[in-house]
N, CA, C and O atoms as a GROMACS GRO file, in nm:
protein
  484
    1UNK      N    1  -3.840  31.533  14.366
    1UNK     CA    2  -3.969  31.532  14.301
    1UNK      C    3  -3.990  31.394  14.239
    1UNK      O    4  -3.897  31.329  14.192
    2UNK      N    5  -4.102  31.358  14.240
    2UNK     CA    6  -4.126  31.210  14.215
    2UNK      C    7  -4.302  31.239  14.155
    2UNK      O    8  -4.386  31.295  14.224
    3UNK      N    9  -4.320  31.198  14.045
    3UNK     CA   10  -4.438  31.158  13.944
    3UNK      C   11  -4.477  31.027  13.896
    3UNK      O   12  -4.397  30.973  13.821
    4UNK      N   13  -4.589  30.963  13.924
    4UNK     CA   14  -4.603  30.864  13.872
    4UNK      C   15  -4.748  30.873  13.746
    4UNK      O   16  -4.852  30.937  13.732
    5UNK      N   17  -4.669  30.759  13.672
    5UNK     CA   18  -4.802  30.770  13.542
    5UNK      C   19  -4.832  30.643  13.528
    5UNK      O   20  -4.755  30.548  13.546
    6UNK      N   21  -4.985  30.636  13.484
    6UNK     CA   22  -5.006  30.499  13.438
    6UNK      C   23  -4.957  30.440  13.334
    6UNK      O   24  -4.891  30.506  13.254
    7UNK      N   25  -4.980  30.292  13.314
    7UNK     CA   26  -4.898  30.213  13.189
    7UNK      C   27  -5.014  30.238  13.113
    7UNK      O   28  -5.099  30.150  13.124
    8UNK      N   29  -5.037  30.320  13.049
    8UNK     CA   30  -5.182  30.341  12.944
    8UNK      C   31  -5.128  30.459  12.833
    8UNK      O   32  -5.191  30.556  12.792
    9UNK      N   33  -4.988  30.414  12.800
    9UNK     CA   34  -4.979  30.510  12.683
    9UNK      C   35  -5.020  30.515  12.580
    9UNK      O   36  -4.980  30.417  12.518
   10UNK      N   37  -5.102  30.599  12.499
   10UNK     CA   38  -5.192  30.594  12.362
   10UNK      C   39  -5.023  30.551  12.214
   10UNK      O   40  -5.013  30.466  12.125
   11UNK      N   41  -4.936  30.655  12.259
   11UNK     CA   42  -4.879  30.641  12.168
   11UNK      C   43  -4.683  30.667  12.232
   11UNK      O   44  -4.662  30.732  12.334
   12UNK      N   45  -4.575  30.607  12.155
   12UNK     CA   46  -4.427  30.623  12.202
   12UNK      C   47  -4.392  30.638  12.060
   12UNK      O   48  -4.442  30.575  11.967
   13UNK      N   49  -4.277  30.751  12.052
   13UNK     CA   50  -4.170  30.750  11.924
   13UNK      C   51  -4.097  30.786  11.981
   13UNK      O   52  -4.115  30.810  12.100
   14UNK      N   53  -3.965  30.808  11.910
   14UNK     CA   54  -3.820  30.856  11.895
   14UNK      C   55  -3.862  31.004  11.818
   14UNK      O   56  -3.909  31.026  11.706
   15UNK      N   57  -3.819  31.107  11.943
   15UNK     CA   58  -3.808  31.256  11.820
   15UNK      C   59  -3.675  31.259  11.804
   15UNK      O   60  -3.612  31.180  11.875
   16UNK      N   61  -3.586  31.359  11.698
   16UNK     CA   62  -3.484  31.376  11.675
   16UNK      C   63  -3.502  31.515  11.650
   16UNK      O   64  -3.420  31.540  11.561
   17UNK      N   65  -3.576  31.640  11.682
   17UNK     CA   66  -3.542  31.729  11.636
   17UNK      C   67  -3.423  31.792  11.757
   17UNK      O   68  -3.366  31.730  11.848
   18UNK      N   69  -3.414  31.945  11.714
   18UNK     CA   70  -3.273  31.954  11.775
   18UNK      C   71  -3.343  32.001  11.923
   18UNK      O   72  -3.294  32.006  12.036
   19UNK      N   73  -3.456  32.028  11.884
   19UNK     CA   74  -3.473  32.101  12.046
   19UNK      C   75  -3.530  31.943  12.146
   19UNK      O   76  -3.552  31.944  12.268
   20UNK      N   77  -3.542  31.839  12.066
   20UNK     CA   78  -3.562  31.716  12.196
   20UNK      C   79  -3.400  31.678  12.201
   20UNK      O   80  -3.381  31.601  12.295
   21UNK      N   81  -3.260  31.712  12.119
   21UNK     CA   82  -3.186  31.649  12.141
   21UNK      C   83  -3.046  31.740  12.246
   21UNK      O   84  -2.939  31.707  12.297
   22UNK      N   85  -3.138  31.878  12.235
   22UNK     CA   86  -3.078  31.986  12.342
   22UNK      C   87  -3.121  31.966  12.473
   22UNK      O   88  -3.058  31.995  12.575
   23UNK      N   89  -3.239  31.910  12.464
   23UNK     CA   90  -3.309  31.888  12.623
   23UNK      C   91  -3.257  31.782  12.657
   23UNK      O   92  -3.198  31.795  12.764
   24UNK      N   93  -3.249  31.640  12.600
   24UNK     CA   94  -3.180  31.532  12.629
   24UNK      C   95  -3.060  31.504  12.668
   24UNK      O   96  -3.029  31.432  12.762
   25UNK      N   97  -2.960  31.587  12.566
   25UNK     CA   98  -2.818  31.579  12.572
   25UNK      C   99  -2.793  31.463  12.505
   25UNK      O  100  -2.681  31.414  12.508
   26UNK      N  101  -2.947  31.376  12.399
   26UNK     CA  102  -2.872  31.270  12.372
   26UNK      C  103  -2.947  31.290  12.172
   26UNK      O  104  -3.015  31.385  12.132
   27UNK      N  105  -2.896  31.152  12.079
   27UNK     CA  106  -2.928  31.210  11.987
   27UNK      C  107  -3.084  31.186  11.976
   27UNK      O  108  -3.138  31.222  11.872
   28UNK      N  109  -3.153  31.134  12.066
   28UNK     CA  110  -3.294  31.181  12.026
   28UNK      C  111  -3.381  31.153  12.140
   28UNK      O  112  -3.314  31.087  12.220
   29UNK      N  113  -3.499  31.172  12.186
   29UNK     CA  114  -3.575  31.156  12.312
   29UNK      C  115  -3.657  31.045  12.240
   29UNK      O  116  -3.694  31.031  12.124
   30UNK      N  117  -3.670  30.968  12.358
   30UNK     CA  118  -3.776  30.836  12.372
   30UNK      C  119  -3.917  30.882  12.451
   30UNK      O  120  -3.921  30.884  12.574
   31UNK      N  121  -4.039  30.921  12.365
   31UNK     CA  122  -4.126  30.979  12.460
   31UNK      C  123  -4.216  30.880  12.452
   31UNK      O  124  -4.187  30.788  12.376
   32UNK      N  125  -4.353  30.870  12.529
   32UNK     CA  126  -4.489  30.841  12.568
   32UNK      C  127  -4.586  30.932  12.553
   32UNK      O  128  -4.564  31.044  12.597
   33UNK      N  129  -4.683  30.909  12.504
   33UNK     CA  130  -4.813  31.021  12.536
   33UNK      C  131  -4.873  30.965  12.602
   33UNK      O  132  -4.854  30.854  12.650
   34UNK      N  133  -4.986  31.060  12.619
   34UNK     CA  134  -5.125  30.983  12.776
   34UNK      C  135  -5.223  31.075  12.779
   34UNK      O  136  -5.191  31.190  12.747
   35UNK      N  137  -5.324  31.055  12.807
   35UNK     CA  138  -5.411  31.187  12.849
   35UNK      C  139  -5.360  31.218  12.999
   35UNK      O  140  -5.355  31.131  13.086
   36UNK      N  141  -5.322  31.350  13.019
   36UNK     CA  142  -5.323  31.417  13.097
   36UNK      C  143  -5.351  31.345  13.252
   36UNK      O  144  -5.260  31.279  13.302
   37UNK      N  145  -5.470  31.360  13.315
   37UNK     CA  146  -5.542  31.297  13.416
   37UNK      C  147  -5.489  31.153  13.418
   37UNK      O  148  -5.549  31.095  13.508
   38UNK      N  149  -5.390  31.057  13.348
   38UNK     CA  150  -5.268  30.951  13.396
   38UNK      C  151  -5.188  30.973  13.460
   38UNK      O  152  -5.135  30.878  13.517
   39UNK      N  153  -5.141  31.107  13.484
   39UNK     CA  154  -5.002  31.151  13.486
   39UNK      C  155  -5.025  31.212  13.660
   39UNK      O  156  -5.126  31.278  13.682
   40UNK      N  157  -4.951  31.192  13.745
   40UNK     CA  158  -4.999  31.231  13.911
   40UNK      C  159  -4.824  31.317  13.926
   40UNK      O  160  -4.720  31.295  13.862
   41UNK      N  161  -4.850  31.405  14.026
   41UNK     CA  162  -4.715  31.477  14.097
   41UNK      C  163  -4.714  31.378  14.231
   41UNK      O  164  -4.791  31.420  14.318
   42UNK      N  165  -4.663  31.288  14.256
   42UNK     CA  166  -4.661  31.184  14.378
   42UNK      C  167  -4.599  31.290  14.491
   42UNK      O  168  -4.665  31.286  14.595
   43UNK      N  169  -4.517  31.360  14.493
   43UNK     CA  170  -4.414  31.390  14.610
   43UNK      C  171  -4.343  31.506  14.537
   43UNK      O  172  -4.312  31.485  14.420
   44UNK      N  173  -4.320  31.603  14.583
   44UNK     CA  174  -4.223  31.714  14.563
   44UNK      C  175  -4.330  31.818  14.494
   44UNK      O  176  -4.247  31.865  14.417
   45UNK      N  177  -4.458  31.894  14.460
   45UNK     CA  178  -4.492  31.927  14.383
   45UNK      C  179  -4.487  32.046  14.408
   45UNK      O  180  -4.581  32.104  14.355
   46UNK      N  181  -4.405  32.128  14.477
   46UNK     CA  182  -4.335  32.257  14.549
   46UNK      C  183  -4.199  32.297  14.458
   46UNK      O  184  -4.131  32.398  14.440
   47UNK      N  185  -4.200  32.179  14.420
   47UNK     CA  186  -4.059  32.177  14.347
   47UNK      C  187  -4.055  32.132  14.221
   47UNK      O  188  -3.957  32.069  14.182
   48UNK      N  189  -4.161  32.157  14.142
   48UNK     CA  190  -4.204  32.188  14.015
   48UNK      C  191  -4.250  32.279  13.950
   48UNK      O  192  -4.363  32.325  13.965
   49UNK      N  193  -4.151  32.321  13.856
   49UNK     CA  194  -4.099  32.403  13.760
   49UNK      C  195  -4.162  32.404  13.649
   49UNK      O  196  -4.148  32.297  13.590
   50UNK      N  197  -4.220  32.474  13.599
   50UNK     CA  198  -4.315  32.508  13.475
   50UNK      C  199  -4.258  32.600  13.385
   50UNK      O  200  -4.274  32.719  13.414
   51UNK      N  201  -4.192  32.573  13.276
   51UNK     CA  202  -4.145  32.643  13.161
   51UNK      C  203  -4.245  32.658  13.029
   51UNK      O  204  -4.360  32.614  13.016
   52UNK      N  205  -4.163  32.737  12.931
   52UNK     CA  206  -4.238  32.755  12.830
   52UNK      C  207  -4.314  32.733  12.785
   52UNK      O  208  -4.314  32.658  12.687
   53UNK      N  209  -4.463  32.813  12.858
   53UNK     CA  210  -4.586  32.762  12.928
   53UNK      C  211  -4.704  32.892  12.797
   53UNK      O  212  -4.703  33.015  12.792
   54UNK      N  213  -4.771  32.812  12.731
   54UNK     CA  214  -4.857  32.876  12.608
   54UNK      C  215  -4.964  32.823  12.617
   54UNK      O  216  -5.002  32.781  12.726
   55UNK      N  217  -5.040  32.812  12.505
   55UNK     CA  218  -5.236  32.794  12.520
   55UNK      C  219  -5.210  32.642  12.474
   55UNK      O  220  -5.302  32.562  12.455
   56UNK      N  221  -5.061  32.610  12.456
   56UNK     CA  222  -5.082  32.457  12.393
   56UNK      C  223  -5.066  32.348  12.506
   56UNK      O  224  -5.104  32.234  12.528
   57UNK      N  225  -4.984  32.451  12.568
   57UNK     CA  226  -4.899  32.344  12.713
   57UNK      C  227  -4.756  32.439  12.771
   57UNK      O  228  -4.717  32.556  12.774
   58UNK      N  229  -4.721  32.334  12.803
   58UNK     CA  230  -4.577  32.311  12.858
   58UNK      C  231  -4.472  32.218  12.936
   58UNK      O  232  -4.508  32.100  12.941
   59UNK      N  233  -4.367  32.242  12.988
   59UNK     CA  234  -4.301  32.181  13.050
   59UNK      C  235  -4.238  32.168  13.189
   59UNK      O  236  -4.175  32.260  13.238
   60UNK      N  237  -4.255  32.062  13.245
   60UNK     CA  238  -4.238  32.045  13.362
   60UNK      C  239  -4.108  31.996  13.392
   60UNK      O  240  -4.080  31.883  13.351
   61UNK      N  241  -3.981  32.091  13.485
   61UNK     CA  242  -3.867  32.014  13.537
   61UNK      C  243  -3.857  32.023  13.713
   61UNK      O  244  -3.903  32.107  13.791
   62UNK      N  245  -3.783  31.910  13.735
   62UNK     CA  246  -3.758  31.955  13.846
   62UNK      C  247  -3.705  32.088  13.908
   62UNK      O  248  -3.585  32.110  13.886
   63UNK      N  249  -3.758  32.159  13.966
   63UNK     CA  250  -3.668  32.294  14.044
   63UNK      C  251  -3.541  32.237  14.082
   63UNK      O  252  -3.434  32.292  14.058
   64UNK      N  253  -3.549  32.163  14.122
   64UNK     CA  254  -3.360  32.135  14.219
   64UNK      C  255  -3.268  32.064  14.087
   64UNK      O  256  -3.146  32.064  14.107
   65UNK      N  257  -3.295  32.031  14.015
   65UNK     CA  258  -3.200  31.907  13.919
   65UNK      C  259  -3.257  31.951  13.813
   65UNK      O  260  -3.161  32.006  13.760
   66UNK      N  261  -3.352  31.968  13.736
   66UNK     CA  262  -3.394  32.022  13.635
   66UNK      C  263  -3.420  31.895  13.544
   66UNK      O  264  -3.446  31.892  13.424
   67UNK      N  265  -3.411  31.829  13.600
   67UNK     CA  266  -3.462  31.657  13.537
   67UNK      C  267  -3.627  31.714  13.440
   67UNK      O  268  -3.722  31.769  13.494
   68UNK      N  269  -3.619  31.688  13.324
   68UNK     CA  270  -3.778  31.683  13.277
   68UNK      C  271  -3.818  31.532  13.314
   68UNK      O  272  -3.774  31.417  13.309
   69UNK      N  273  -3.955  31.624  13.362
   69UNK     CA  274  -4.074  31.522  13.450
   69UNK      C  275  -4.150  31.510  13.332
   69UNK      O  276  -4.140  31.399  13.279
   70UNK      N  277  -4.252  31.624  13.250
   70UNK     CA  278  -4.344  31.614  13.140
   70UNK      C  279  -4.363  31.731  13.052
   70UNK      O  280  -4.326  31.843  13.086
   71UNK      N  281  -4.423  31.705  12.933
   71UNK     CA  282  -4.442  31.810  12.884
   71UNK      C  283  -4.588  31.814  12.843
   71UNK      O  284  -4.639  31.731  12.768
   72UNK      N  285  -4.641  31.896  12.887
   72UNK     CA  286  -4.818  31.940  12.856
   72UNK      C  287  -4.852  31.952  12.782
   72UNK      O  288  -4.812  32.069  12.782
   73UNK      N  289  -4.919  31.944  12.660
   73UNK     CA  290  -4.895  31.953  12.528
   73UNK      C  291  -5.028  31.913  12.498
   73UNK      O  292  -5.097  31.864  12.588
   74UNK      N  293  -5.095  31.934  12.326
   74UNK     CA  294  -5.179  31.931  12.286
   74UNK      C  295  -5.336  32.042  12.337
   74UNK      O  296  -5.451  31.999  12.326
   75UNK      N  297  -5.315  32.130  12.371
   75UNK     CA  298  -5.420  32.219  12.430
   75UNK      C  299  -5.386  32.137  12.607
   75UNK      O  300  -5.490  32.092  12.654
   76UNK      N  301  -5.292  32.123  12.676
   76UNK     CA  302  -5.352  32.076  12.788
   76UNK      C  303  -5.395  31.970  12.825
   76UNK      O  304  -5.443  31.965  12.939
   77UNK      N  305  -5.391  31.842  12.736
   77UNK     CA  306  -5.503  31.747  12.763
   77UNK      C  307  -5.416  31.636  12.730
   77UNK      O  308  -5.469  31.524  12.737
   78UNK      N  309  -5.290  31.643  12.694
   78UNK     CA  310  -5.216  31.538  12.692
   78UNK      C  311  -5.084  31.554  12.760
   78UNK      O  312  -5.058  31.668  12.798
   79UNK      N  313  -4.967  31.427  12.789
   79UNK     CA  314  -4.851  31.461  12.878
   79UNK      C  315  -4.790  31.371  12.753
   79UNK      O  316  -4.844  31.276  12.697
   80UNK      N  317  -4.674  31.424  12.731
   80UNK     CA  318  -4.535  31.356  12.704
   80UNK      C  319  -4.486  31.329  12.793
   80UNK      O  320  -4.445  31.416  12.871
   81UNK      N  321  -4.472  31.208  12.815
   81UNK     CA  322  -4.360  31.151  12.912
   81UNK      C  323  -4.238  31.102  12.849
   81UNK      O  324  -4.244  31.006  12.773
   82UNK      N  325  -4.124  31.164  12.876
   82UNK     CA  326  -3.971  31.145  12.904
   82UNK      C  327  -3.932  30.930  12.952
   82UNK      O  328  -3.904  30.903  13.069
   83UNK      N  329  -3.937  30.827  12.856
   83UNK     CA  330  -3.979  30.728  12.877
   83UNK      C  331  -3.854  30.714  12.968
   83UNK      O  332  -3.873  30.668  13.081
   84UNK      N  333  -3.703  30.757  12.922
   84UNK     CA  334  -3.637  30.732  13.062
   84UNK      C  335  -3.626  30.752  13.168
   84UNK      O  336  -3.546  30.710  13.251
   85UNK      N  337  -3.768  30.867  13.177
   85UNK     CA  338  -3.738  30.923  13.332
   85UNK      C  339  -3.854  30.786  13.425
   85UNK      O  340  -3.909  30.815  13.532
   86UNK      N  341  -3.870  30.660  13.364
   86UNK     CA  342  -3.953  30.581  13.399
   86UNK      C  343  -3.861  30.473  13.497
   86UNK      O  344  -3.742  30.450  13.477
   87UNK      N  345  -3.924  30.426  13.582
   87UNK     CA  346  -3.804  30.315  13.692
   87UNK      C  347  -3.860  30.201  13.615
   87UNK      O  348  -3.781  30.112  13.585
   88UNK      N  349  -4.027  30.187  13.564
   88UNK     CA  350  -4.054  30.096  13.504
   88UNK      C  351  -4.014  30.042  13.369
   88UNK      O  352  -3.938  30.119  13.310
   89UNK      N  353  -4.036  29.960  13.322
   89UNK     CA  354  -4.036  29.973  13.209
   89UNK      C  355  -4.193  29.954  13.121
   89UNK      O  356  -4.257  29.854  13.156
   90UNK      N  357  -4.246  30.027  13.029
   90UNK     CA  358  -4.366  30.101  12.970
   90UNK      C  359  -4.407  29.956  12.921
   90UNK      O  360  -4.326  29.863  12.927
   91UNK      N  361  -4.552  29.937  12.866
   91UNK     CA  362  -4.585  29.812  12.784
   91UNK      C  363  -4.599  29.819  12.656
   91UNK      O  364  -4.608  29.729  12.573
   92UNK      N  365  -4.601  29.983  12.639
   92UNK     CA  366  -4.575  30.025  12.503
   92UNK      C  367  -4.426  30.114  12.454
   92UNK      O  368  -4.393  30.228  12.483
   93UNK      N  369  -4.374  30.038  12.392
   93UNK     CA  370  -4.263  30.107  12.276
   93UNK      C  371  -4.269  30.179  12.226
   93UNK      O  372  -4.380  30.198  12.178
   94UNK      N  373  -4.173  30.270  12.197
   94UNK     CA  374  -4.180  30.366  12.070
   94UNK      C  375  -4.197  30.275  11.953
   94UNK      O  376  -4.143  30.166  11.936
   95UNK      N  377  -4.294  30.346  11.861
   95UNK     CA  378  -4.289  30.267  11.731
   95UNK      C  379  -4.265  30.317  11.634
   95UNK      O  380  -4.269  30.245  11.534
   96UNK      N  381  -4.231  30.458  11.618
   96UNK     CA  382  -4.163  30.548  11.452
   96UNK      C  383  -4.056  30.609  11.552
   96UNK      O  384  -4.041  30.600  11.674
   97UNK      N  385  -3.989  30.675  11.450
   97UNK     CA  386  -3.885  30.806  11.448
   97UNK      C  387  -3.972  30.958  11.401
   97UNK      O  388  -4.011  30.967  11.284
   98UNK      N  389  -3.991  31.040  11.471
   98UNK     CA  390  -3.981  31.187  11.399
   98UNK      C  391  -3.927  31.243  11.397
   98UNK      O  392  -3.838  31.232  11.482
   99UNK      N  393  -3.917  31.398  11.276
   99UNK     CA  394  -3.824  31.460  11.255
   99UNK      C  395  -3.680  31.437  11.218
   99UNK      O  396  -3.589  31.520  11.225
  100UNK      N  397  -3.673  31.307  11.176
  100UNK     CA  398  -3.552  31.242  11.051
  100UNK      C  399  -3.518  31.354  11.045
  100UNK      O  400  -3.481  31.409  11.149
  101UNK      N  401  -3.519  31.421  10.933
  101UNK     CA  402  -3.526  31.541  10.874
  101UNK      C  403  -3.377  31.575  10.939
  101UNK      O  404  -3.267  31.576  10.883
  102UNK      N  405  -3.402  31.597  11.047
  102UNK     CA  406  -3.296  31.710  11.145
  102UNK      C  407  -3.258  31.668  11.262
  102UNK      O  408  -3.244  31.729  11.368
  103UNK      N  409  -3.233  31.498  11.219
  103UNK     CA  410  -3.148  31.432  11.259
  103UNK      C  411  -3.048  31.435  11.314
  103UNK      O  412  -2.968  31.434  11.221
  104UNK      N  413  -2.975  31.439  11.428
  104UNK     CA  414  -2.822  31.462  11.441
  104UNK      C  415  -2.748  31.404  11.339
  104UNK      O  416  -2.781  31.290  11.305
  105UNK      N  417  -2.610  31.483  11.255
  105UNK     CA  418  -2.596  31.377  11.122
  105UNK      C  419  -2.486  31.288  11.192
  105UNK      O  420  -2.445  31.191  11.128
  106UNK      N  421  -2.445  31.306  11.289
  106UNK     CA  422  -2.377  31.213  11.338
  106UNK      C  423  -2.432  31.061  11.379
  106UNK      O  424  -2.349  30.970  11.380
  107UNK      N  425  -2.532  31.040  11.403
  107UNK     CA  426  -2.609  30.991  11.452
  107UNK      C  427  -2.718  30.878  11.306
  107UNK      O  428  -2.805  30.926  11.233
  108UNK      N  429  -2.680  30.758  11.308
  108UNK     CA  430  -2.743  30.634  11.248
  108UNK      C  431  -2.875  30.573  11.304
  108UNK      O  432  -2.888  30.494  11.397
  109UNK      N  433  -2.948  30.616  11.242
  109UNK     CA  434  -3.112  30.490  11.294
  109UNK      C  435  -3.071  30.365  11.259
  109UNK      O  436  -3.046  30.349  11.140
  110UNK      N  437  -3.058  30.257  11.344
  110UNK     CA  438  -3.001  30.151  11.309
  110UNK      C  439  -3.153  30.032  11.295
  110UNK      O  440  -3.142  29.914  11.260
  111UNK      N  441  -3.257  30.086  11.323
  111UNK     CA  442  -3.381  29.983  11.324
  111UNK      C  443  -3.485  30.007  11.220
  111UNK      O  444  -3.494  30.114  11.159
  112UNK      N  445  -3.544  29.929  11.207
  112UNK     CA  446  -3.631  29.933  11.117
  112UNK      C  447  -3.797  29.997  11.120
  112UNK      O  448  -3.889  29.972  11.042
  113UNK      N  449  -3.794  30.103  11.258
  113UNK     CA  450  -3.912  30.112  11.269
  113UNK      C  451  -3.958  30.258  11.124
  113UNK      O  452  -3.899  30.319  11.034
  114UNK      N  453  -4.044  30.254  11.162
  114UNK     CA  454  -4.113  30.359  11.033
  114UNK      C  455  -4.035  30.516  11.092
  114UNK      O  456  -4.016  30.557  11.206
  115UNK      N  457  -4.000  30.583  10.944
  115UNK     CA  458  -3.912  30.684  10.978
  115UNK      C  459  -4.005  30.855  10.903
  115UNK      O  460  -4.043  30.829  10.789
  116UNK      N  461  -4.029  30.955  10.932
  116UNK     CA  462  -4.080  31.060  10.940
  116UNK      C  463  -4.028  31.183  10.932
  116UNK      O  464  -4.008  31.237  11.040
  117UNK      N  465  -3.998  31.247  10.830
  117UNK     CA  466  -3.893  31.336  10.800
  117UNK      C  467  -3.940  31.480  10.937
  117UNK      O  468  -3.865  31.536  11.016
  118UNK      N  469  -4.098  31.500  10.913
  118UNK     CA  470  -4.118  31.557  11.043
  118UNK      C  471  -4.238  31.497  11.131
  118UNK      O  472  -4.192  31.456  11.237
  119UNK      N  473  -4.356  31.481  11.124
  119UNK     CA  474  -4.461  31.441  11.182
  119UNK      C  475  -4.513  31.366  11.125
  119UNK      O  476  -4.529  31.395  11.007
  120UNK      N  477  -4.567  31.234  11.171
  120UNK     CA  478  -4.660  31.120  11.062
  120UNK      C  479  -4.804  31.215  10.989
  120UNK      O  480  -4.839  31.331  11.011
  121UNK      N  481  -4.855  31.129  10.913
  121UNK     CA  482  -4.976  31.220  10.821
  121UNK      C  483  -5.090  31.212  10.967
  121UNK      O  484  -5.201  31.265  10.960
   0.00000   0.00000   0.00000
């Protein structure tokens, strides 16, 4: 399965809660947002997997590998993109941390970007 998105992300952070760092396997996900209609299924779209799927959104993995492709989110009208699942590299950065809070405590923010115990105001 193969997805391509445009370089037109509105917004990138670092989450740290536990359920982006269960999906990751790492201590926190590097995402992208976009409106929706950026985001294309290029190839494989037979073999996309739609999970925990509500009136807000959901998530997209590969059927064969289970790689997350996106997550649907905001009523439908926006995509999280998974910034490592990118070959490119984005023109926009993450620029905060969310969900400090519940942090892996193993785990040090070593940068200085703006930090968010759960969601900015």
């Amino acid at each position: 399965m193969r997805f391509e998105v445009e370089d037109a992300f509105l917004y990138a952070f670092y989450c740290h809660c536990s359920r982006c760092r269960r999906r990751t396997g790492a201590a926190c996900a590097s995402i992208g947002g976009i409106e929706i209609d950026k985001v294309r299924i290029a190839d494989g779209r037979d073999q996309l997997l739609k999970v925990d799927e509500s009136e807000d959104g959901y998530r997209c993995l590969c059927e064969r590998c289970f790689s997350p492709m996106v997550d649907v989110t905001r009523e439908h009208r926006f995509a999280h993109v998974q910034l490592g699942a990118l070959s490119g590299v984005p023109a926009r950065r993450p620029d905060h941390h969310i969900y400090v809070g519940s942090k892996a405590a193993w785990h040090t923010i070593t940068d200085a970007l703006p930090r968010f115990e759960e969601l900015p105001p």
